[in-house]
N, C-alpha and C positions, 0 to 999 in steps of 0.2 A: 560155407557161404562166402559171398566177395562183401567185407566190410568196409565202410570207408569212416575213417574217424575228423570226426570234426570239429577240433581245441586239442592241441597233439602239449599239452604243458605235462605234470608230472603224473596226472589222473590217466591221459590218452596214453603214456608212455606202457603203462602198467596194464591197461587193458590189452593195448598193442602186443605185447608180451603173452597173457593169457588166452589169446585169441589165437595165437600161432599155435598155442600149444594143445589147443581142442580143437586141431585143422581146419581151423578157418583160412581164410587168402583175406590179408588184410592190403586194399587194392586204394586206396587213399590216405596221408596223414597231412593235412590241412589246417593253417594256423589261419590262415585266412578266409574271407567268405567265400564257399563252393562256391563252382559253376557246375554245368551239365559235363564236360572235356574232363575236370576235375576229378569228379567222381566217379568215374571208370567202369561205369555201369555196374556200380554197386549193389547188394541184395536189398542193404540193410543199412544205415546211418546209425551210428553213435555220435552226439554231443555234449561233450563236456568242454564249453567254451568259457564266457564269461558275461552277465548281463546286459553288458552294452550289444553283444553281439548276437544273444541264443534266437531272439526270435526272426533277424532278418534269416539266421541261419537254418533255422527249421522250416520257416514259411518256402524258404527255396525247395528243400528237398521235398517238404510232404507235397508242391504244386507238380513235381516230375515224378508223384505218385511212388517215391520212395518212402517205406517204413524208416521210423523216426523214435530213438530210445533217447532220450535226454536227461541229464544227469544235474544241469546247470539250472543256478537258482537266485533268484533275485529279478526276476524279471514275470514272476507268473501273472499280474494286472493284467497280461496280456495273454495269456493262457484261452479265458474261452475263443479268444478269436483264432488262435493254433487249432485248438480242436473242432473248429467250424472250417476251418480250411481241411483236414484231416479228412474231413466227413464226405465236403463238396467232392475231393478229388479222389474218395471209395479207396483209400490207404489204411495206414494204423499210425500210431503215437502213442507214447508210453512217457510220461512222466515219472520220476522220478526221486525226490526228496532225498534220499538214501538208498542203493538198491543189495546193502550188507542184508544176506540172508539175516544173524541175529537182531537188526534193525527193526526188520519187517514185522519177526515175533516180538520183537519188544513194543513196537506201533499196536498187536494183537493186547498183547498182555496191560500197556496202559490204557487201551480201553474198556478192559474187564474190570482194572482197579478204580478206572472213574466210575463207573456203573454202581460196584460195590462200596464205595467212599462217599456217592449222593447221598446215600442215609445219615450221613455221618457230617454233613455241612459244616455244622453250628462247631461239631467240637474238633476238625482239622483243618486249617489251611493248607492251600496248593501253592505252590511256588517250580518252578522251571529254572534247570540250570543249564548250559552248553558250554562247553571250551572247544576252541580248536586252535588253530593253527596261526600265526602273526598276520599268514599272507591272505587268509581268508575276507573277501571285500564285501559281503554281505551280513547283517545282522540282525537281526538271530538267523540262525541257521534254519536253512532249507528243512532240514529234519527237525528243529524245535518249531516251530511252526506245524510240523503235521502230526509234530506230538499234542502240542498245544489244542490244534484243532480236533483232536482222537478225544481230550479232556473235553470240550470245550459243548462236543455235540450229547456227553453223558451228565452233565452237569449245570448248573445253575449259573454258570459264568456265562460272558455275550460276547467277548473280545477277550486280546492279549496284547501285551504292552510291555515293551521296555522295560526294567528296573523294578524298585519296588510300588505295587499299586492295592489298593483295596475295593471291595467290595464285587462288583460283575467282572472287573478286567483279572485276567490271570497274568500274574507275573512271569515273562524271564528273563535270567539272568546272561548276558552274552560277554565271556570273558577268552580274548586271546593270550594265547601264551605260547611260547616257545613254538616249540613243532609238532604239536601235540593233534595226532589224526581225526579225534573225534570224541568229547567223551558227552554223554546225556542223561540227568537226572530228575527226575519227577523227585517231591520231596510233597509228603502229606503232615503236616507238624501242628502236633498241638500242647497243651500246657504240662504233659507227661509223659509224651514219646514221641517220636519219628519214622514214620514210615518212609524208606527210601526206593524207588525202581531204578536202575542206572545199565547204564549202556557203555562199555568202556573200546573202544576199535584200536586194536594195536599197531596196526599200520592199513596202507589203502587197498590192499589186494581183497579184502573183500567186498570194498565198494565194486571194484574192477570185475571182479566175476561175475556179481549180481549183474552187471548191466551186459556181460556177455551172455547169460543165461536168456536174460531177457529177452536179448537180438535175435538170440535161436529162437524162443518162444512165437518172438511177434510177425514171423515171415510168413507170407498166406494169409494172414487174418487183416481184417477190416473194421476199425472203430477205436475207440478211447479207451485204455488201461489202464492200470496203475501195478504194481510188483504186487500186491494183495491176488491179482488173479493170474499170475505167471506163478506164483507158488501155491498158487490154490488154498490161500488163504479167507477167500471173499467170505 
C-alpha cells in the first residue's frame, strides 16, 4: 500500500518504520496540515497528530475519499461529525483509543469483569488508574476513557470523572511520569481484598503495529470502525 502519515512525532516515526518492513511505500511524512499535492495519492492515511490539529486533518482527507486510521486523542466532541463526513463521501475511518493488540483484549476482558462485578456493587468499588508519559497533553488518556466507557455501559455508574468521586461518577486516576509508554489499571476494592486488571506497554511498537494492521484492514471498505472489528473482536 502507498501510506501517507499524518503527525510524523515519535508515534509516526515508529509506524514509519513498521510499515517499511511489512512492504508498505510510505509516500508522505507530514507535520503539517495535508494538502491533495502532499499526499501523493495515497491508499490509506495514518494520523497520529495532536488535538488542535486531528480533525482539520482527517475532515481533509476523508473529503478526498481517503481511508482514515487515527490514533489521536483529545479532540473526539468532534467525532460524530468526522464520521458523518466519512459516510457523506462513501470512505472508512477507524478510531482509535489504543490500537496495541493486548489493549484491545484488555478493553474485551474489562468488560466481562464489569458485567460479572454488577452483582457485586454494594461490596466493591471501581476506581481507574493511567500513567503515561510527561509529554502526553491530554487527560486521561484516550484508552482510560474507553476503558471507563467498557465499565461504564455494564454497570450502574453514568459518567467519569477526574480524581477521587463517589457514587454514579467513576473515578480516574491520570498520573505522568517519566517516559513511561502506557500502563492501565481497573482496581475493584473492597473492605477485604482487591481485584486488580492492568495493562502494562513496554514501549510504542505495539501501538505502531496495531494502527498498521489497521490500514491493511480498512482499504476497500466503507463506514465506521473501531480495532474491535479489525481483530474480530466485535
Amino acid at each position: 500500500m502507498k501510506i501517507a502519515l499524518v503527525g510524523y512525532g515519535k508515534m509516526g516515526q515508529i509506524i514509519d518504520e513498521i510499515a517499511q518492513q511489512r512492504g508498505h511505500d510510505v509516500v508522505a511524512r507530514l507535520k503539517e496540515t495535508p494538502t491533495l499535492e502532499s499526499l501523493n495519492n495515497a491508499d490509506v492515511v495514518i494520523e497520529f497528530s495532536n488535538p488542535e490539529a486531528a480533525f482539520n486533518n482527517i475532515k481533509f482527507c476523508l473529503e478526498q475519499q481517503i481511508p482514515v486510521v487515527c490514533g489521536t486523542t483529545g479532540w473526539l466532541e468532534k467525532k460524530p461529525e468526522i464520521e458523518k463526513i466519512a459516510i457523506d463521501n462513501e470512505t472508512a475511518f477507524i478510531y482509535g483509543s489504543n490500537f496495541s493488540l493486548g489493549v484491545n483484549l484488555f478493553f474485551a476482558m474489562n468488560e466481562k469483569l464489569a458485567q460479572l462485578m454488577q452483582a457485586f456493587k454494594n461490596e466493591y468499588n471501581c476506581q481507574l488508574e493511567e500513567i503515561h508519559h510527561i509529554h502526553k497533553k491530554d487527560a486521561p488518556s484516550g484508552t482510560a476513557i474507553s476503558i471507563a466507557e467498557g465499565i461504564i455501559k455494564h454497570s450502574s455508574f453514568n459518567s467519569w470523572k477526574l480524581e477521587e468521586t463517589q457514587g454514579a461518577e467513576l473515578g480516574i486516576f491520570a498520573i505522568r511520569e517519566d517516559e513511561v509508554p502506557g500502563t492501565h489499571s481497573v482496581f475493584y476494592r473492597s473492605n477485604v481484598d482487591e481485584i486488580e486488571l492492568k495493562h502494562t506497554a513496554f514501549n510504542r511498537k505495539g501501538f505502531a503495529l496495531g494502527a498498521v494492521i489497521a490500514s491493511e484492514w480498512i482499504v476497500g471498505k466503507k463506514g465506521i470502525f473501531g480495532m474491535s472489528d479489525v481483530l474480530g473482536l466485535s
